[in-house]
ROZANU-15521 format. One record per residue (C-alpha): x, z negated, y negated; residue number from 0. Coordinates in steps of 0.25 Angstrom, whole numbers, plus 5000, padded with zeros to 4 digits. Example, Ala and Ser with C-alpha at 12.3 -4.5 7.8 and 13.67 -1.06 7.14 Angstrom:
residues 2
+------+------+------+-------+
:    u :    w :    v : torgu :
+------+------+------+-------+
: 5049 : 4969 : 5018 :     0 :
: 5055 : 4971 : 5004 :     1 :
+------+------+------+-------+
END
This chain:
residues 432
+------+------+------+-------+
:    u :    w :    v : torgu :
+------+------+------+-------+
: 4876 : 5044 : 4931 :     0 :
: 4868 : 5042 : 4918 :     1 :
: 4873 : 5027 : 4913 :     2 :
: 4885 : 5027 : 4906 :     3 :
: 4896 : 5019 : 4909 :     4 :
: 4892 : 5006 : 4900 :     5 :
: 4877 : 5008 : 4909 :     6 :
: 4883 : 5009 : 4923 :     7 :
: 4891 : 4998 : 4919 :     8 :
: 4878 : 4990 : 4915 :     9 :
: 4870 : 4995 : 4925 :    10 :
: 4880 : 4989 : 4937 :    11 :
: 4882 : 4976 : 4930 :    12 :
: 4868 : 4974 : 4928 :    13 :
: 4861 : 4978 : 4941 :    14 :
: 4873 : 4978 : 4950 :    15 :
: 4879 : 4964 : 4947 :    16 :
: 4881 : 4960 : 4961 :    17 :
: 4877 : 4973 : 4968 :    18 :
: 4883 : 4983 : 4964 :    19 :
: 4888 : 4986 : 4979 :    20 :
: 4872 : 4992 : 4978 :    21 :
: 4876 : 5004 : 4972 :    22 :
: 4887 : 5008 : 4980 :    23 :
: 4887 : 5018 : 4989 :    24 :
: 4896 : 5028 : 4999 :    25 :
: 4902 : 5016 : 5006 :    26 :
: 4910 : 5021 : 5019 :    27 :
: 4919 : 5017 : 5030 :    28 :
: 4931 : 5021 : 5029 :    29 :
: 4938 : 5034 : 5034 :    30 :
: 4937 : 5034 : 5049 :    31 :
: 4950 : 5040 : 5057 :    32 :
: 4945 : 5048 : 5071 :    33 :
: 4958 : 5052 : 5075 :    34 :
: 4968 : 5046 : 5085 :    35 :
: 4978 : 5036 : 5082 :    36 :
: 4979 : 5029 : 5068 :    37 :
: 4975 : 5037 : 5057 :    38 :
: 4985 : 5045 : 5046 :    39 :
: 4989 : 5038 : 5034 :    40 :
: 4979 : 5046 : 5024 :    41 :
: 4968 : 5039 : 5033 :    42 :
: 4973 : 5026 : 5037 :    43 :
: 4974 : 5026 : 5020 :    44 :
: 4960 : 5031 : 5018 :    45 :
: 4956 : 5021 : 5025 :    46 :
: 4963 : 5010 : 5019 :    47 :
: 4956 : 5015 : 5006 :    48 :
: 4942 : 5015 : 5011 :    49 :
: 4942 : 5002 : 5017 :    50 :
: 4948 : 4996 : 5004 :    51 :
: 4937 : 5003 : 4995 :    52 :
: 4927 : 4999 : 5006 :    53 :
: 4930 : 4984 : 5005 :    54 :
: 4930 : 4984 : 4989 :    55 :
: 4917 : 4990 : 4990 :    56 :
: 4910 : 4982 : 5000 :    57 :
: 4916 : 4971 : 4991 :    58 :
: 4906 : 4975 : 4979 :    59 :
: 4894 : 4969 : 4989 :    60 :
: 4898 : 4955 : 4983 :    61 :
: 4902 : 4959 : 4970 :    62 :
: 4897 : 4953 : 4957 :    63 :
: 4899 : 4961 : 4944 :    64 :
: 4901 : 4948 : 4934 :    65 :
: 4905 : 4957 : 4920 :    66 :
: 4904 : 4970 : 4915 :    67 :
: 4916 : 4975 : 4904 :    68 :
: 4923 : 4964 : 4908 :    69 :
: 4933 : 4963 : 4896 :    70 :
: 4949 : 4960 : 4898 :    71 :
: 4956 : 4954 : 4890 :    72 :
: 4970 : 4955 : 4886 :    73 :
: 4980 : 4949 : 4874 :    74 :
: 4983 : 4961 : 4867 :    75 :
: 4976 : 4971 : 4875 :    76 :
: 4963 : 4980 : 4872 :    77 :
: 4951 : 4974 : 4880 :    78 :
: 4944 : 4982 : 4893 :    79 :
: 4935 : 4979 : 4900 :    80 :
: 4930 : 4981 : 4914 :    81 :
: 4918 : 4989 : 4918 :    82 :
: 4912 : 4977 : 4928 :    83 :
: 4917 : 4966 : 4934 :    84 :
: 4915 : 4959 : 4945 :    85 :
: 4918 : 4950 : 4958 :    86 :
: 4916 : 4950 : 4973 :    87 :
: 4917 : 4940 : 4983 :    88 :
: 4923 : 4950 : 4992 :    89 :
: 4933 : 4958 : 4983 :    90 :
: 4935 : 4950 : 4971 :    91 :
: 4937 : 4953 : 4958 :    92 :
: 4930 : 4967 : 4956 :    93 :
: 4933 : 4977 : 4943 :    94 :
: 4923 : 4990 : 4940 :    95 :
: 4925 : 5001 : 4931 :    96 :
: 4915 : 5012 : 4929 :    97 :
: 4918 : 5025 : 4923 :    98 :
: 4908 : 5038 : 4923 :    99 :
: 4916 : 5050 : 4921 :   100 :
: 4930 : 5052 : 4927 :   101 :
: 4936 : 5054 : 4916 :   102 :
: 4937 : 5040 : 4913 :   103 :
: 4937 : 5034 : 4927 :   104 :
: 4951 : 5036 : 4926 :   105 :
: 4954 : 5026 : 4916 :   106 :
: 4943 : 5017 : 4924 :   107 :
: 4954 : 5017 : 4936 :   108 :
: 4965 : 5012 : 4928 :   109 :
: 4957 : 5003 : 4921 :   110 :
: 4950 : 4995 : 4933 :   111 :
: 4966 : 4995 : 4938 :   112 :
: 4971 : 4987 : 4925 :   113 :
: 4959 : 4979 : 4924 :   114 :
: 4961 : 4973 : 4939 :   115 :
: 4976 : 4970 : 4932 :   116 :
: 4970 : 4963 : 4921 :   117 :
: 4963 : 4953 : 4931 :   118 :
: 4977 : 4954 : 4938 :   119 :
: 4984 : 4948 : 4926 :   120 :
: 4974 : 4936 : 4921 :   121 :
: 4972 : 4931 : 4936 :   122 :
: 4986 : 4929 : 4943 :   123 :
: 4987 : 4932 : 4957 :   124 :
: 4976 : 4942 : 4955 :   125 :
: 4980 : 4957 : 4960 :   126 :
: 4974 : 4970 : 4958 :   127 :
: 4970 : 4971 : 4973 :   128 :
: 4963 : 4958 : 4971 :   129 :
: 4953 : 4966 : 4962 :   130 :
: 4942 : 4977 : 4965 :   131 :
: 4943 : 4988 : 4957 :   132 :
: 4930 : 4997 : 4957 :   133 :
: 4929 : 5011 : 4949 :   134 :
: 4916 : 5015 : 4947 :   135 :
: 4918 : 5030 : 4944 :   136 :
: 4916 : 5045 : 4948 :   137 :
: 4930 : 5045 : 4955 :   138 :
: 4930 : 5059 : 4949 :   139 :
: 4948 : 5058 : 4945 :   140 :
: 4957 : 5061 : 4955 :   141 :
: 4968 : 5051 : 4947 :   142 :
: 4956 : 5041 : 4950 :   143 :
: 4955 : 5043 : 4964 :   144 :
: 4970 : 5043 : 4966 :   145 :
: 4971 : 5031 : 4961 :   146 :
: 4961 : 5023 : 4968 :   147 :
: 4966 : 5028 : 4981 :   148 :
: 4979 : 5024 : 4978 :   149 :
: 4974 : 5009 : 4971 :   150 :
: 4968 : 5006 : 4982 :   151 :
: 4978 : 5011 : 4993 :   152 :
: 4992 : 5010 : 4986 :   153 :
: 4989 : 4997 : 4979 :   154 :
: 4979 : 4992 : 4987 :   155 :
: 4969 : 4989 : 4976 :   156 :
: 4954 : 4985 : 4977 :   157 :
: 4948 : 4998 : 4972 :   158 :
: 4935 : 5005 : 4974 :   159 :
: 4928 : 5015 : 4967 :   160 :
: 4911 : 5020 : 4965 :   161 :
: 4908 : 5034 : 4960 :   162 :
: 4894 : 5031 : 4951 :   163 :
: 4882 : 5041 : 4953 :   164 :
: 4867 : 5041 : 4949 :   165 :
: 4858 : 5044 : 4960 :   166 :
: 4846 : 5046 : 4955 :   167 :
: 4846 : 5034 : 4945 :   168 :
: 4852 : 5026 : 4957 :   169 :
: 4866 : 5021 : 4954 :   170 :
: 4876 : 5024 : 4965 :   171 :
: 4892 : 5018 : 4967 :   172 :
: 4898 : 5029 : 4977 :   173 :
: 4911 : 5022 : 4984 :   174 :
: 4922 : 5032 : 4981 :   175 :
: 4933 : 5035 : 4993 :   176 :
: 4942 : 5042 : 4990 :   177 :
: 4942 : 5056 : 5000 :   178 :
: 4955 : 5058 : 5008 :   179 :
: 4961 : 5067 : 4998 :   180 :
: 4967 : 5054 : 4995 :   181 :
: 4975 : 5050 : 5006 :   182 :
: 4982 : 5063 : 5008 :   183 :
: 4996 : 5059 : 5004 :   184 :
: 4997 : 5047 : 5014 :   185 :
: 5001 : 5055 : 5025 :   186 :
: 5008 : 5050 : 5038 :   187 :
: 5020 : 5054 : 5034 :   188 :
: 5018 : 5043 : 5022 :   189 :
: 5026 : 5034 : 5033 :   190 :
: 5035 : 5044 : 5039 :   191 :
: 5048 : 5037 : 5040 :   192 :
: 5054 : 5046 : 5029 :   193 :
: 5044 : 5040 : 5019 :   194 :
: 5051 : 5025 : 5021 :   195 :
: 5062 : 5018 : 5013 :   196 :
: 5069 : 5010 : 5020 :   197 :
: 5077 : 5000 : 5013 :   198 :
: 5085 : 4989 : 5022 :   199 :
: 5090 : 4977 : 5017 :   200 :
: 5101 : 4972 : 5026 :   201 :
: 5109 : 4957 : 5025 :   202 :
: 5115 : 4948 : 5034 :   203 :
: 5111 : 4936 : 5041 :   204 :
: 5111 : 4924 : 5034 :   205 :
: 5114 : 4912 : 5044 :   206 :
: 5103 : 4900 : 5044 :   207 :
: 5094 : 4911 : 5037 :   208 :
: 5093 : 4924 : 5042 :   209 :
: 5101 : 4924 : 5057 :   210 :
: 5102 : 4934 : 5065 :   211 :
: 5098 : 4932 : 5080 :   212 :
: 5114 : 4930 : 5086 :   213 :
: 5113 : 4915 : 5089 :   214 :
: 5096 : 4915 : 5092 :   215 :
: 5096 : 4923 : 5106 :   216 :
: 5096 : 4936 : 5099 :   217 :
: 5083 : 4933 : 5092 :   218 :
: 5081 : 4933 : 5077 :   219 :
: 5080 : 4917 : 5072 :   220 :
: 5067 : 4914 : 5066 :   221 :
: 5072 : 4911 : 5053 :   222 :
: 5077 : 4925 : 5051 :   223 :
: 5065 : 4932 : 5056 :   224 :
: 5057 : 4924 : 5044 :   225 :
: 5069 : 4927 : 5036 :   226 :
: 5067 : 4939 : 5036 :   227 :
: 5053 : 4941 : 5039 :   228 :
: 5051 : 4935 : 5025 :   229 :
: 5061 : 4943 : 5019 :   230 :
: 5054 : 4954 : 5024 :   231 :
: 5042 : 4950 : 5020 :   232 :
: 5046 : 4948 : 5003 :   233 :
: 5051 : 4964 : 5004 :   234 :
: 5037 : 4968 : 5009 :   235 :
: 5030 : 4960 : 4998 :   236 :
: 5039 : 4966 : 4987 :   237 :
: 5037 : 4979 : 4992 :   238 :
: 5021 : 4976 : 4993 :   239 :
: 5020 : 4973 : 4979 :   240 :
: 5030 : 4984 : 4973 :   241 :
: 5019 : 4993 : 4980 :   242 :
: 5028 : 4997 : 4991 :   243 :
: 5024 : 5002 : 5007 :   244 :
: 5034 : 4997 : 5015 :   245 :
: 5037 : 4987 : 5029 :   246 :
: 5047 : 4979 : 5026 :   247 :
: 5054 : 4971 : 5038 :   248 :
: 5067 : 4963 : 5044 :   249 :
: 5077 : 4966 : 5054 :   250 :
: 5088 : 4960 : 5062 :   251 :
: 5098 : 4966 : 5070 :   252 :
: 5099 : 4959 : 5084 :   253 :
: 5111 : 4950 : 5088 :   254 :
: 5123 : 4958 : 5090 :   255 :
: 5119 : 4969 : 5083 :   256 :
: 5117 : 4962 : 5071 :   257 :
: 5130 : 4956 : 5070 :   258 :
: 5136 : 4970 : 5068 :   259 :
: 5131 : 4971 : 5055 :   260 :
: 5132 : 4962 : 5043 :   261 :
: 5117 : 4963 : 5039 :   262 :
: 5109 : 4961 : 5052 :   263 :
: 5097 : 4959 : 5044 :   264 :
: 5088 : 4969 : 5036 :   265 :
: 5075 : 4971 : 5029 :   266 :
: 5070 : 4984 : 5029 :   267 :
: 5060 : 4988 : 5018 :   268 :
: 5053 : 5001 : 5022 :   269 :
: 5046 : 5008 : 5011 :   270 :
: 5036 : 5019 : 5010 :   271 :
: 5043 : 5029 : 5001 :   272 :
: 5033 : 5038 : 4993 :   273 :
: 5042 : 5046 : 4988 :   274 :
: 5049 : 5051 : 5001 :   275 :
: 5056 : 5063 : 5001 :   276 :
: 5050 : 5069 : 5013 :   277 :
: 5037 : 5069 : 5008 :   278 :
: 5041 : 5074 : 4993 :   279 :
: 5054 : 5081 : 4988 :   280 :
: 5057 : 5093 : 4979 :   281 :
: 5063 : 5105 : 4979 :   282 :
: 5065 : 5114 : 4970 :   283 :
: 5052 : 5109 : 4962 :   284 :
: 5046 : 5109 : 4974 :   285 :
: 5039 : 5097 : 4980 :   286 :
: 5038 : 5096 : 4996 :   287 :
: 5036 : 5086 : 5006 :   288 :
: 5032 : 5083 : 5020 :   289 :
: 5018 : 5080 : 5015 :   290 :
: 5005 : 5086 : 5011 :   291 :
: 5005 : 5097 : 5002 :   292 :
: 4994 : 5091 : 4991 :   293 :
: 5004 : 5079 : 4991 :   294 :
: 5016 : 5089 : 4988 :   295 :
: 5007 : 5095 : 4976 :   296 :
: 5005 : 5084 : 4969 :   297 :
: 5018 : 5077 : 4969 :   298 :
: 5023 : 5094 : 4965 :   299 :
: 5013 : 5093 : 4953 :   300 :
: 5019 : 5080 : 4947 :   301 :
: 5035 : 5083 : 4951 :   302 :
: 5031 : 5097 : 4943 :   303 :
: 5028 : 5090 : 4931 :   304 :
: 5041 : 5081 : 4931 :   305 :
: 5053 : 5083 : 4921 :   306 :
: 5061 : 5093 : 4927 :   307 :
: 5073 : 5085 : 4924 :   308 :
: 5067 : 5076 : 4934 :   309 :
: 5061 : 5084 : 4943 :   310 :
: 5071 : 5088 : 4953 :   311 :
: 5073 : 5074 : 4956 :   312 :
: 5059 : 5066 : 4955 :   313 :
: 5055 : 5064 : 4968 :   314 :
: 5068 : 5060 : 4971 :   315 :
: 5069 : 5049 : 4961 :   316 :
: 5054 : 5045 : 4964 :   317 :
: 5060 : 5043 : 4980 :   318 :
: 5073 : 5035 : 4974 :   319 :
: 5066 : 5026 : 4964 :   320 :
: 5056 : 5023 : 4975 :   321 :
: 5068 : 5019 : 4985 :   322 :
: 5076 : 5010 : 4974 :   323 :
: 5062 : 5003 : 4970 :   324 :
: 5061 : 5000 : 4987 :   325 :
: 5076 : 4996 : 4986 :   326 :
: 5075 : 4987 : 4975 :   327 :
: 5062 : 4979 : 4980 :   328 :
: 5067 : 4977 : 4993 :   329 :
: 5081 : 4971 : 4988 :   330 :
: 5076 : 4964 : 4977 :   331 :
: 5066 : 4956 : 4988 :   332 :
: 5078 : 4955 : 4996 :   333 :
: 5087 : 4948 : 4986 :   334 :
: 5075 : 4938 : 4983 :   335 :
: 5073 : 4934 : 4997 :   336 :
: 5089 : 4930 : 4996 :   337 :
: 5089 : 4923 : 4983 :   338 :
: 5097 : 4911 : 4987 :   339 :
: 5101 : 4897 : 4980 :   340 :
: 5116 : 4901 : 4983 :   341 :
: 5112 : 4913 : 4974 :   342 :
: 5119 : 4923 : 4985 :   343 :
: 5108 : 4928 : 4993 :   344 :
: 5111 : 4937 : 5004 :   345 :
: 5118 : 4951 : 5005 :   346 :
: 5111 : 4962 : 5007 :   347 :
: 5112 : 4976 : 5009 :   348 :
: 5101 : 4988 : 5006 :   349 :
: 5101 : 5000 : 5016 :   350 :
: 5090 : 5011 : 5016 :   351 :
: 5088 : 5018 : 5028 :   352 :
: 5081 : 5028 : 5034 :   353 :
: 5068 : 5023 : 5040 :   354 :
: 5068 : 5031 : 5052 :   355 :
: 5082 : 5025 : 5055 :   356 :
: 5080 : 5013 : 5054 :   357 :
: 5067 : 5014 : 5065 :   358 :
: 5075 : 5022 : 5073 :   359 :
: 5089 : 5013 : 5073 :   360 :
: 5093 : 5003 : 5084 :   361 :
: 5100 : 4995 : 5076 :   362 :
: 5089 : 4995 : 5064 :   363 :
: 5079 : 4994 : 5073 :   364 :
: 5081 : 4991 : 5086 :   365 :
: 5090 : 4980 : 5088 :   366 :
: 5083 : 4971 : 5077 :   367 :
: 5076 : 4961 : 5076 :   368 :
: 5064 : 4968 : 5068 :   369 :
: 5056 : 4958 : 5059 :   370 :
: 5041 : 4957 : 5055 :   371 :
: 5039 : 4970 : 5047 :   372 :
: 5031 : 4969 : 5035 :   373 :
: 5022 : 4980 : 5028 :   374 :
: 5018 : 4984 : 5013 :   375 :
: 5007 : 4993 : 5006 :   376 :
: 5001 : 5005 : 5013 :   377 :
: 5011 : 5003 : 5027 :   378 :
: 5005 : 4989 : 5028 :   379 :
: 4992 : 4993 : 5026 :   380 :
: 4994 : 5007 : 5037 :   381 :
: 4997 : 4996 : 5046 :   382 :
: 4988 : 4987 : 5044 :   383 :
: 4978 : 4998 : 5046 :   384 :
: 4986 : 5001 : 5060 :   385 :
: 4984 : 4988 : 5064 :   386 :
: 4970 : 4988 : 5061 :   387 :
: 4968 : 5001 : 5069 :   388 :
: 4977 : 4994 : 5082 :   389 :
: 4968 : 4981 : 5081 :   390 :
: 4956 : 4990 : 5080 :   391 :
: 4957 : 4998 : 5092 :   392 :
: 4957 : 4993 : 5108 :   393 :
: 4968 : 4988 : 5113 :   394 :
: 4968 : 4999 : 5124 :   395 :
: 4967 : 5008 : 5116 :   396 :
: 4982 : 5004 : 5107 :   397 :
: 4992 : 5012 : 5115 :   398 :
: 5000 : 5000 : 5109 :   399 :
: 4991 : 4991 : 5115 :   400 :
: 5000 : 4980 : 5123 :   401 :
: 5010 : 4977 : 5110 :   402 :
: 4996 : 4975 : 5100 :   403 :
: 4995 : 4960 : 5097 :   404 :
: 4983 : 4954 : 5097 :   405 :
: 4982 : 4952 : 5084 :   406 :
: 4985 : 4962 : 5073 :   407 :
: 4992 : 4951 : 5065 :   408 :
: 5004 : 4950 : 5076 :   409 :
: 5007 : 4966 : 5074 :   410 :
: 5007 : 4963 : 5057 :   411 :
: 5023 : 4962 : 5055 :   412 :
: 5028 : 4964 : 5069 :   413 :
: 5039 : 4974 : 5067 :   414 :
: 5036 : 4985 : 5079 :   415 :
: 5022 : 4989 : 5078 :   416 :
: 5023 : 4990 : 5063 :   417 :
: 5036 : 4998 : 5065 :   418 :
: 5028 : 5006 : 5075 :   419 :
: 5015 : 5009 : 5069 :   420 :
: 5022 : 5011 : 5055 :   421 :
: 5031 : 5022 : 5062 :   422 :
: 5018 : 5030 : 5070 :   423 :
: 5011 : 5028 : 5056 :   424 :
: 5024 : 5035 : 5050 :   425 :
: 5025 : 5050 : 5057 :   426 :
: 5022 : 5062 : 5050 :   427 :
: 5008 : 5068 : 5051 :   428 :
: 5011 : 5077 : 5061 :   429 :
: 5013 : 5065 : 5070 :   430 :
: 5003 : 5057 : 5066 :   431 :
+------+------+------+-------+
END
């Protein structure tokens, strides 16, 4: 392109105040899967991505550029000052930033991120996924294709991004998506059971509060299942915002079962470990892992760089710290759903099992009552993408077809089709 940053800027914001959505181009569906079944994880993710990018996109159609360098302010702090700013009654609040040369659309990513903070801070209640975030830029960096990727995916942020050109005097915005290069570490076995932590937080039943089912015809009272269903649902909220991925959900052990052991109740906190061992240990300075090679390449290029005092161990402590961060959030939630006027709140006690175990126990899993089953971060939205590909589809066609509800909403937090299609979802690639 022949305009400089400034022009390009003027040029937009001069003849494209409210239609910019003219000059853009390249607009798609997104990535179709032709095989059978669900699809993997890679393009059930790949497809999450596009739809996100397609809908901030399609959003610029009503979008009104109302300033260009928009400064912010801040006591004590240098001012900056944002490319063009604008609004949309579909999407919302709407931040651009341009860069040329991809030398400096590095900066431009971290910029538009901290200026969606800045609005974040001077409008309470306001979040960053609340703001669209549009980088106008070659997309030339791979640090900057990372990134968007993992914005958008892992923190769920309105993002999209335009690669300029000049055809021929004419202006073009080309929609980047990012190729499938980009999806290649979410494999399968993302959700194998090996890559779970479990941690179970059992306690006792609490008369007039939390009863177990002995004196209710060996049925759960209806105070306790919304005792614990809430409970329950606080632990997944935590872990939601902490950025966890994880199902979280209540059980009781049935009648005489249950009045063999002093803590009939439990919480289980499942959580998507990225650290798991399986996929990522060391030997002898040697990374390895039951995962694809390029993964294994990169993790070796930083784990070479690392102190070698702390090298034999890091991957290690990565996997520990992760597990005592998991730990410490679930009980901490615990405790404040038991804080009491009497001050004594209940007892409790933390175990962390093996997740395959717990699935395959009678007594975990069998002969209990197993409560609503809640859902966080990306395993919330692989099965929201499962239920979407059920309720898509004839009904003759589900092999599961006489337990399917009629509507989707009754299969949201029931604990057996979750359980189910989380587990399918969860084999290894060469069962999927």
């Amino acid at each position: 392109m022949q305009l400089s940053e400034n022009d390009f800027r003027d040029y937009l914001f001069d003849n494209h105040k409210d239609s910019l959505s003219d000059l853009i181009h390249g607009r798609r569906d997104p990535i179709e899967w032709n095989g059978e079944g669900f699809p993997p994880i890679s393009i059930l993710f790949q497809q999450i991505v596009e739809r996100k990018i397609n809908e901030v996109v399609d959003g610029l159609e009503s979008l009104t550029l109302s300033a260009r360098e928009l400064r912010l302010e801040k006591s004590g702090d240098s001012t900056t000052r944002i490319d063009l700013f604008g609004n949309s009654e579909c999407i919302g609040l709407t931040i651009i930033e341009l860069k040329k040369s991809k030398q400096t659309e590095r900066q431009a990513y971290t910029e538009l991120l901290a200026y969606a903070n800045h609005f974040c801070s001077i409008y309470p209640g306001l979040t960053e996924r609340a703001i669209n975030s549009i980088l106008i830029a070659p997309m030339a960096t791979r640090t900057v294709r990372d990134a968007f990727v993992q914005e958008i995916l892992g923190n769920n942020k309105s993002s999209a991004a335009l690669i300029p050109s000049d055809d021929n005097g004419e202006i073009r915005l080309t929609i980047y998506y990012p190729d499938e290069s980009y999806y290649q570490w979410f494999e399968n076995n993302l959700l194998d059971d090996r890559s779970m932590y479990t941690v179970a937080v059992e306690f006792p039943e609490i008369e007039g509060w939390i009863d177990t089912d002995k004196n209710n015809d060996q049925k759960i009272p209806d105070w306790s299942k919304a005792a614990l269903n809430t409970i329950s649902n606080s632990i997944s909220h935590r872990l939601e915002a902490e950025g966890l991925h994880s199902i979280v959900y209540a059980t009781q052990q049935w009648g005489e079962i249950g009045q063999q052991f002093p803590n009939p109740n439990v919480i289980y906190a499942v959580v998507l470990n990225p650290f798991a061992s399986f996929r990522s240990s060391s030997l002898d300075d040697e990374v390895y892992g039951d995962t694809k090679e390029g993964r294994v390449s990169e993790i070796q290029a930083i784990y070479d760089q690392i102190d070698e005092s702390e090298r034999e161990y890091w991957l290690e402590s990565m996997e520990s710290n992760f597990h005592g961060l998991a730990i410490r959030i679930v009980k901490e939630e615990f405790d404040k759903c038991f804080r009491s006027t009497d001050g004594l709140g209940v007892r409790s006690e933390i175990s962390l099992p093996d997740w395959y175990g717990v699935k395959t126990s009678m007594i975990n899993s069998v002969f209990t009552h197993n409560l609503d089953i809640y859902q966080t971060g990306l395993l919330r939205q692989v099965y929201s993408r499962y239920l979407d590909y059920i309720f898509e589809v004839k009904w003759d066609e589900i092999y599961c077809c006489d337990d399917l509800p009629r509507f989707s909403y009754k299969a949201l937090r029931v604990f057996l089709p979750v359980w189910e299609i989380l587990r399918g979802l969860g084999m290894g690639e060469e069962h999927a």
